[in-house]
VOLOPA-928179 format. One record per residue: residue in three letters; x, y, z of N, C-alpha, C in turn. Coordinates in Angstrom, 1 decimal, always signed. Layout:
residues N
type = ALA, n.east = X, n.north = Y, n.up = Z, ca.east = X, ca.north = Y, ca.up = Z, c.east = X, c.north = Y, c.up = Z
...
END
This chain:
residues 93
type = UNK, n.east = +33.1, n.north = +12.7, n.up = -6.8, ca.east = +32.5, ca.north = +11.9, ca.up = -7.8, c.east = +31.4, c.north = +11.0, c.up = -7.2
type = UNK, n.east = +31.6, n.north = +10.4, n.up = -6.0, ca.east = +30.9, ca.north = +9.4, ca.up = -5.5, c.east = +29.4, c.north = +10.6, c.up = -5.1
type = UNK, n.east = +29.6, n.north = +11.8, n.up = -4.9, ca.east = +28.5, ca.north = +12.5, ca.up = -4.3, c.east = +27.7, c.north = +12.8, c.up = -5.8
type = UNK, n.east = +28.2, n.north = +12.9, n.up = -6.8, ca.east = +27.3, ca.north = +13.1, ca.up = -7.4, c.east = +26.9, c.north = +11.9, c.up = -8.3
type = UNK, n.east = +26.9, n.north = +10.9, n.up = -8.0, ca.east = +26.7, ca.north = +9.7, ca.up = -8.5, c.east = +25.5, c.north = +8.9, c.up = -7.5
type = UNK, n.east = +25.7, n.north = +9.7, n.up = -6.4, ca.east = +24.9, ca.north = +9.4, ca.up = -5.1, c.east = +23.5, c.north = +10.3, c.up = -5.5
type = UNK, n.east = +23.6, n.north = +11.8, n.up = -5.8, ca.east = +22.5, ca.north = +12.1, ca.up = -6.0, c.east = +22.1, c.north = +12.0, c.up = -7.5
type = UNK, n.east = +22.8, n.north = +11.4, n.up = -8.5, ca.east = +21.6, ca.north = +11.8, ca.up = -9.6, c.east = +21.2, c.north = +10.4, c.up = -9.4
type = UNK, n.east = +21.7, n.north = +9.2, n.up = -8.4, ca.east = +21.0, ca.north = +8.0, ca.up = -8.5, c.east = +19.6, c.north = +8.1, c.up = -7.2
type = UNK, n.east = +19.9, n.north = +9.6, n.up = -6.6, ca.east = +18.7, ca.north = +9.5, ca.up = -5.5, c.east = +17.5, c.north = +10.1, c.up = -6.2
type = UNK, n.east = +18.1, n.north = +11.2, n.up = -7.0, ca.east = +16.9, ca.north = +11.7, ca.up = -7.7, c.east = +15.8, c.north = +11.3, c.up = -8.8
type = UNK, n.east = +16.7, n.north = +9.7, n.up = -9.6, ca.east = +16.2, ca.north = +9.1, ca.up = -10.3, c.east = +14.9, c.north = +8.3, c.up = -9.5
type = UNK, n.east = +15.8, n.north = +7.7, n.up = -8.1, ca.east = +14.9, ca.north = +7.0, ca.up = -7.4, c.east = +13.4, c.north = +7.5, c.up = -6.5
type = UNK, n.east = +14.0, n.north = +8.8, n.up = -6.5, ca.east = +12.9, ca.north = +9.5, ca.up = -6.0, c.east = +11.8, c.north = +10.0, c.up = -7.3
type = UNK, n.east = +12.4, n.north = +10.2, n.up = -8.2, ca.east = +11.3, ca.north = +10.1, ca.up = -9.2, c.east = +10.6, c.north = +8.9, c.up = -9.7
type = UNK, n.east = +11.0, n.north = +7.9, n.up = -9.8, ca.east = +10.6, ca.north = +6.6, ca.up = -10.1, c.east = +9.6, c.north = +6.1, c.up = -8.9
type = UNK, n.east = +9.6, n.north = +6.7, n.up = -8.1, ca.east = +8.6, ca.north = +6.2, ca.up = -6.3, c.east = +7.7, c.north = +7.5, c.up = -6.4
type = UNK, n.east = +7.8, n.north = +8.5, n.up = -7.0, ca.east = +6.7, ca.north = +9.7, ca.up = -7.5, c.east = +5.9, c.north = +9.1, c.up = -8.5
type = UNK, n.east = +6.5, n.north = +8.4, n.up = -9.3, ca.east = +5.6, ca.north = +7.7, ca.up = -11.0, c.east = +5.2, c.north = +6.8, c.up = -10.0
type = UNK, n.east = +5.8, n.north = +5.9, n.up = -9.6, ca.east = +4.9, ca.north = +4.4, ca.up = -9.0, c.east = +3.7, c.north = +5.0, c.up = -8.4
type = UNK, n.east = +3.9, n.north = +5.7, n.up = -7.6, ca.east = +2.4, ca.north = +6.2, ca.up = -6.7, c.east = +2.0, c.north = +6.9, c.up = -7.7
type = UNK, n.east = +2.0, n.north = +7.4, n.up = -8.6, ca.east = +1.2, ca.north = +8.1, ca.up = -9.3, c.east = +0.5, c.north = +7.2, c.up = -10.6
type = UNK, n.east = +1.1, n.north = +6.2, n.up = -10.9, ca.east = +0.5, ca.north = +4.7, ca.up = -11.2, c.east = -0.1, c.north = +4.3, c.up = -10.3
type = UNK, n.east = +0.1, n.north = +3.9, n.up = -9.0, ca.east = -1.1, ca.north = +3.6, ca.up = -8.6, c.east = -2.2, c.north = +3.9, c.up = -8.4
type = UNK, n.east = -2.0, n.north = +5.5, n.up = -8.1, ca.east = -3.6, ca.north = +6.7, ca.up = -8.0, c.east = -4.2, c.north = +6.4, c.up = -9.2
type = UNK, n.east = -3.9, n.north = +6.1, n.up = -10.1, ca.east = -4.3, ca.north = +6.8, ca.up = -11.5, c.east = -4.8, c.north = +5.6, c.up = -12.2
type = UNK, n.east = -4.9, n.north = +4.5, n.up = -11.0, ca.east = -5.5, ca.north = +3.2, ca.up = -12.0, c.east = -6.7, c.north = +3.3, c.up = -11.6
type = UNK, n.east = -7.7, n.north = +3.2, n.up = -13.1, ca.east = -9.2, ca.north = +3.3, ca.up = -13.3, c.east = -9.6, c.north = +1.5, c.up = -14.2
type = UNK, n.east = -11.1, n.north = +1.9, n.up = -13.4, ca.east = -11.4, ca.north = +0.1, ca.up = -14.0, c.east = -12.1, c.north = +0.5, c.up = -15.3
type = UNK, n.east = -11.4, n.north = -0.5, n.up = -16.2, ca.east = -12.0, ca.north = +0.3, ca.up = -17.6, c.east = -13.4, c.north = -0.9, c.up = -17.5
type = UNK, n.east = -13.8, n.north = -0.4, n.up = -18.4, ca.east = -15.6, ca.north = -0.7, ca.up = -18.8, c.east = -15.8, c.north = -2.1, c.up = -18.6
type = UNK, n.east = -14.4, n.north = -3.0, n.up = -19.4, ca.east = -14.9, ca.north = -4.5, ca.up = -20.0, c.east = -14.3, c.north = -5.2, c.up = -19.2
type = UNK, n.east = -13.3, n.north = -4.8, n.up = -17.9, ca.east = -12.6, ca.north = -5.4, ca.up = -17.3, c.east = -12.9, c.north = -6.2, c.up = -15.8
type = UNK, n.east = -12.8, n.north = -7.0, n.up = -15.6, ca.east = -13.6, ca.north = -7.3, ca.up = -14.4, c.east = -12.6, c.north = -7.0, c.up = -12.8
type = UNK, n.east = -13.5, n.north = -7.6, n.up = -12.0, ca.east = -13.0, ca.north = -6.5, ca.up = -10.4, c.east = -11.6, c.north = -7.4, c.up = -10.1
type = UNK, n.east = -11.5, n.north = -9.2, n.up = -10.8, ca.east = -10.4, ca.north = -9.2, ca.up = -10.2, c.east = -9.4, c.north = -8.9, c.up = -11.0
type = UNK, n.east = -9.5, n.north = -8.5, n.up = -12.0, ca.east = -8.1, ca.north = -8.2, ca.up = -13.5, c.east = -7.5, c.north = -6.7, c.up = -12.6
type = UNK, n.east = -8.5, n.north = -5.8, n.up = -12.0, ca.east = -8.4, ca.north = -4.6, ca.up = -11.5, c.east = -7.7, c.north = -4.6, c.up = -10.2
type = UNK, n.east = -8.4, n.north = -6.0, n.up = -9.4, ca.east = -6.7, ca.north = -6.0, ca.up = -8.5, c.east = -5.9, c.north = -6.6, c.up = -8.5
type = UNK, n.east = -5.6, n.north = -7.2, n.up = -9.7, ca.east = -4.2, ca.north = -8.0, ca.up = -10.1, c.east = -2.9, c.north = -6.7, c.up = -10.2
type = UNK, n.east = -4.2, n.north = -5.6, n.up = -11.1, ca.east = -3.4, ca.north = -4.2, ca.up = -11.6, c.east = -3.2, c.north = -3.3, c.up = -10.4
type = UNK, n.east = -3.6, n.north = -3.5, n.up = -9.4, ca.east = -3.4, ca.north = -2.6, ca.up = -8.4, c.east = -2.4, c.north = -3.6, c.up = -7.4
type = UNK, n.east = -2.3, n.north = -4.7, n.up = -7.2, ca.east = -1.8, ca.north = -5.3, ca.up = -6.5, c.east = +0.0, c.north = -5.2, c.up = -7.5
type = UNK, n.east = -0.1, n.north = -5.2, n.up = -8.7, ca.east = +1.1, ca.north = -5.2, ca.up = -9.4, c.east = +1.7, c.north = -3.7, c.up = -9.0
type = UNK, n.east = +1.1, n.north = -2.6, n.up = -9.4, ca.east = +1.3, ca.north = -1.3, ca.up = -8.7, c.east = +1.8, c.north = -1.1, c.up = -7.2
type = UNK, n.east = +1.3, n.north = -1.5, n.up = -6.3, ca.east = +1.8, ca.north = -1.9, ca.up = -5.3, c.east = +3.2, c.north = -2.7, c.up = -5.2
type = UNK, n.east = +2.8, n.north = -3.5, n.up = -5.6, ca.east = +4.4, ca.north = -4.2, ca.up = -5.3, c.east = +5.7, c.north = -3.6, c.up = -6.2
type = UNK, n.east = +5.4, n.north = -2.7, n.up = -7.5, ca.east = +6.7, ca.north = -1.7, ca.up = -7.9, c.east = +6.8, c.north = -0.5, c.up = -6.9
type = UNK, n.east = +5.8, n.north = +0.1, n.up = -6.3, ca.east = +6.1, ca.north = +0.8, ca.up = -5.1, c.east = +7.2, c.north = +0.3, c.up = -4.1
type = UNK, n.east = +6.8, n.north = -1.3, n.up = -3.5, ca.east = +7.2, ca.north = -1.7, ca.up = -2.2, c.east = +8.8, c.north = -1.8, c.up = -2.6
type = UNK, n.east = +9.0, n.north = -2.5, n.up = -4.0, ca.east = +10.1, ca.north = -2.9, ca.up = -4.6, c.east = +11.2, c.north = -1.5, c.up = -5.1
type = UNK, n.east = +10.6, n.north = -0.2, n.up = -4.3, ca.east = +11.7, ca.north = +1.1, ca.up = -4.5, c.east = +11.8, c.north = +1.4, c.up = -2.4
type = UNK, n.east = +11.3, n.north = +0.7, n.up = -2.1, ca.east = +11.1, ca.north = +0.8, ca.up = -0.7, c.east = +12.6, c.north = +0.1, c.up = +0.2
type = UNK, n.east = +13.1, n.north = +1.1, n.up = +0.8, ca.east = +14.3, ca.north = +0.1, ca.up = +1.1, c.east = +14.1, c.north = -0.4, c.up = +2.4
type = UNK, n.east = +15.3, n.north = -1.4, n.up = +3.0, ca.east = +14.9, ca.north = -2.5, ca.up = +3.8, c.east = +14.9, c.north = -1.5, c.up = +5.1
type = UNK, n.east = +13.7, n.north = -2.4, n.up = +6.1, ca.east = +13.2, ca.north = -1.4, ca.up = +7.4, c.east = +12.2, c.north = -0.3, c.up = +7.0
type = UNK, n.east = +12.0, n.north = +0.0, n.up = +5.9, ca.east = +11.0, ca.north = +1.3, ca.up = +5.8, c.east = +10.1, c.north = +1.4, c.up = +7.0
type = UNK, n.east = +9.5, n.north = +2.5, n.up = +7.7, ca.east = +8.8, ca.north = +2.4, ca.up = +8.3, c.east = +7.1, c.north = +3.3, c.up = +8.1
type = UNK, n.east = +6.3, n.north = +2.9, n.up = +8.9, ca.east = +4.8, ca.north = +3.2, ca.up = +8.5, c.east = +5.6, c.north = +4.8, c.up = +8.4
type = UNK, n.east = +6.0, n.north = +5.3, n.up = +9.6, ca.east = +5.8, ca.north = +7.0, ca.up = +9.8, c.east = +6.7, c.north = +7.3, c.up = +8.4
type = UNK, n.east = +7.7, n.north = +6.8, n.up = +7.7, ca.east = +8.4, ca.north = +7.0, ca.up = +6.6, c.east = +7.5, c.north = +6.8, c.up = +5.2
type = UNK, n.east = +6.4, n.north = +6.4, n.up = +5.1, ca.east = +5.4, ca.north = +6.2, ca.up = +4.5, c.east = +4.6, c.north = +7.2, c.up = +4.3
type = UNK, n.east = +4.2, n.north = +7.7, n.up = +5.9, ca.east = +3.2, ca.north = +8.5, ca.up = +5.9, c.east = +3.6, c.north = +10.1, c.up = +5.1
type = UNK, n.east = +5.1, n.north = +10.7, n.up = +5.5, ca.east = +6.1, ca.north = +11.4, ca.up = +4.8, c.east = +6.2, c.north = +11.3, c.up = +3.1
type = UNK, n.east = +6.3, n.north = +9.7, n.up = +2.8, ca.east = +6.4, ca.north = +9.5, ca.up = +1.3, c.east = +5.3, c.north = +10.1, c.up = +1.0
type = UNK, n.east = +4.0, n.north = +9.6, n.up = +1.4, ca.east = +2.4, ca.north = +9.9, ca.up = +0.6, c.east = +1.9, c.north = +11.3, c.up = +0.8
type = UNK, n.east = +2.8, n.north = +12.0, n.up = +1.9, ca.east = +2.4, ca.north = +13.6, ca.up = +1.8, c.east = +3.1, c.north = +14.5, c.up = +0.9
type = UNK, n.east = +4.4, n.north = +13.9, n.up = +0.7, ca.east = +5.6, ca.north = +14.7, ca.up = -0.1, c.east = +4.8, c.north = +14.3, c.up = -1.9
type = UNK, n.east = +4.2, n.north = +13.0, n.up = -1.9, ca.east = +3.8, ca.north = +12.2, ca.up = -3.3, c.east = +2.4, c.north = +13.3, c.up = -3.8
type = UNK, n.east = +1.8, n.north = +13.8, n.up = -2.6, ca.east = +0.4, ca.north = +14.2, ca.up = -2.7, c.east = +0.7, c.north = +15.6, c.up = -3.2
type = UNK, n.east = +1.5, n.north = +15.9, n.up = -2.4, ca.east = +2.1, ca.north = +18.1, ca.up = -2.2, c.east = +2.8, c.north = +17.8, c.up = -4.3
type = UNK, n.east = +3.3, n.north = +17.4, n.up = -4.3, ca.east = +3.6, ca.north = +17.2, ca.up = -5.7, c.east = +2.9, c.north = +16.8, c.up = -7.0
type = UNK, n.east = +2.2, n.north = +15.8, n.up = -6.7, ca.east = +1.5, ca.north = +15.8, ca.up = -7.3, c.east = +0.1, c.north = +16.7, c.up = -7.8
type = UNK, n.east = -0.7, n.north = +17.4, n.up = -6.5, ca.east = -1.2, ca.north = +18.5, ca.up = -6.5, c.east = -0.8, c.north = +19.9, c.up = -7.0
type = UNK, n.east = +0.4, n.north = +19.8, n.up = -7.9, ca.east = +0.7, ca.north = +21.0, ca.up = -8.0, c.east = +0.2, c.north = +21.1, c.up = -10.1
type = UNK, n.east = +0.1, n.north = +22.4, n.up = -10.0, ca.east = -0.2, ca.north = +22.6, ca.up = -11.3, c.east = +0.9, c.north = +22.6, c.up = -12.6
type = UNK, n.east = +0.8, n.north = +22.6, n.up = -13.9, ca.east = +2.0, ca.north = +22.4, ca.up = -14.5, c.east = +2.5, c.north = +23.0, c.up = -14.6
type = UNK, n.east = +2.2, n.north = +24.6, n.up = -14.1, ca.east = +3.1, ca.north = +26.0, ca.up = -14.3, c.east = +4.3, c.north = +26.0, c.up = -12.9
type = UNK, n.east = +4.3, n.north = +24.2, n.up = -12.2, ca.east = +4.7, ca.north = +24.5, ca.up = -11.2, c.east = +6.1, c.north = +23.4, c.up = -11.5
type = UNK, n.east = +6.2, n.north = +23.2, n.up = -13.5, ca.east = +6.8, ca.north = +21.8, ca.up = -13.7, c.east = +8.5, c.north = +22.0, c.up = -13.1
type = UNK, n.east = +9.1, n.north = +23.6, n.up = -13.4, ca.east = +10.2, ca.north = +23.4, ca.up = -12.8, c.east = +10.2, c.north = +23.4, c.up = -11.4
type = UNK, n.east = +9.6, n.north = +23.6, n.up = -10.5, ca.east = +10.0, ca.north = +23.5, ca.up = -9.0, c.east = +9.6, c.north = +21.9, c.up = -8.8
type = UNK, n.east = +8.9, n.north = +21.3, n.up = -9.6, ca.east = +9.0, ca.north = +19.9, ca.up = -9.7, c.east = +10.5, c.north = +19.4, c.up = -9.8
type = UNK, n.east = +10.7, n.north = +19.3, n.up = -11.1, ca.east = +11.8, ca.north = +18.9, ca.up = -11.3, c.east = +13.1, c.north = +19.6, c.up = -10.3
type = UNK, n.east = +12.7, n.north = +20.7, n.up = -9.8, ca.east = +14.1, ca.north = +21.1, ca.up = -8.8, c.east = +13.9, c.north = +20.4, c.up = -7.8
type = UNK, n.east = +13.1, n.north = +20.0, n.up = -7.4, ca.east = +12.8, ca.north = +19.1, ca.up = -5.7, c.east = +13.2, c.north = +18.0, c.up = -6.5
type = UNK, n.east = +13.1, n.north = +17.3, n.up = -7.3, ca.east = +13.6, ca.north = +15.7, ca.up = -7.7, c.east = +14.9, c.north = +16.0, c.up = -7.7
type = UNK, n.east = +15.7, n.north = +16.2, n.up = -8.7, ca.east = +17.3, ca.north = +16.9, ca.up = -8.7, c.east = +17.8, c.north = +17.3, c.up = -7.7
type = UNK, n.east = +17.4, n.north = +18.1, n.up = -6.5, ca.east = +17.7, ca.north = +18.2, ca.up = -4.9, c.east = +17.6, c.north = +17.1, c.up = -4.0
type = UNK, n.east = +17.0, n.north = +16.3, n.up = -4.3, ca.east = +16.3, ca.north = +15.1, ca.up = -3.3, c.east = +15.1, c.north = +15.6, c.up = -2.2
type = UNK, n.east = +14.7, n.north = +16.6, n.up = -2.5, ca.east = +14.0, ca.north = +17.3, ca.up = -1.3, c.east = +12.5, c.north = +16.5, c.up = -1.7
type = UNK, n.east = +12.3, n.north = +15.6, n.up = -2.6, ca.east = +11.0, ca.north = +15.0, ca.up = -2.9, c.east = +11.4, c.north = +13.6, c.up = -2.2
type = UNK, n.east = +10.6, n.north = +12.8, n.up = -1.6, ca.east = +10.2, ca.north = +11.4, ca.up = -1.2, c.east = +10.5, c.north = +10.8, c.up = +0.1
END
C-alpha cells in the first residue's frame, strides 16, 4: 500500500515540476504590460518551481531536471501516451 501511495504521489509530483517549467518557458510579455509586472510573473514561476524542489537539490540534479523537462516537452502530441507513461513510472524529473 505504502508503495503505491509513494508512486502515484511521485508521479503527481513529477508532473506538477513538468507544468511549473513549462509555465515558466511559456511566459510571454503581453503588449500592455510593463518589464517589471513580467518579472514579478517570472520571478512567481520560479519560486512554484523552487517550492517542488526538495531540501539539498543540487545544480547537477537541476541540470537532469531541465533535460528530462526539455526531452518532454519537445515531444509531439502523437507522443501523449509515452508522456503520460514516463509520469506514472516516475522515469520523468
Amino acid at each position: 500500500m505504502w508503495q503505491l501511495l509513494k508512486a502515484a504521489h511521485l508521479s503527481k509530483k513529477l508532473e506538477a515540476c513538468f507544468n511549473a517549467y513549462d509555465d515558466l518557458f511559456s511566459i510571454r510579455k503581453q503588449d500592455s504590460e510593463s518589464l517589471v509586472n513580467l518579472g514579478v510573473r517570472i520571478k512567481k514561476a520560479m519560486q512554484a518551481i523552487q517550492n517542488l524542489w526538495p531540501l539539498g537539490f543540487t545544480i547537477e540534479q537541476l541540470d537532469e531536471e531541465l533535460q528530462c523537462t526539455t526531452l518532454v516537452h519537445a515531444l509531439s502530441d502523437e507522443f501523449h501516451h509515452l508522456r503520460s507513461t514516463l509520469f506514472a513510472s516516475g522515469q520523468v524529473g
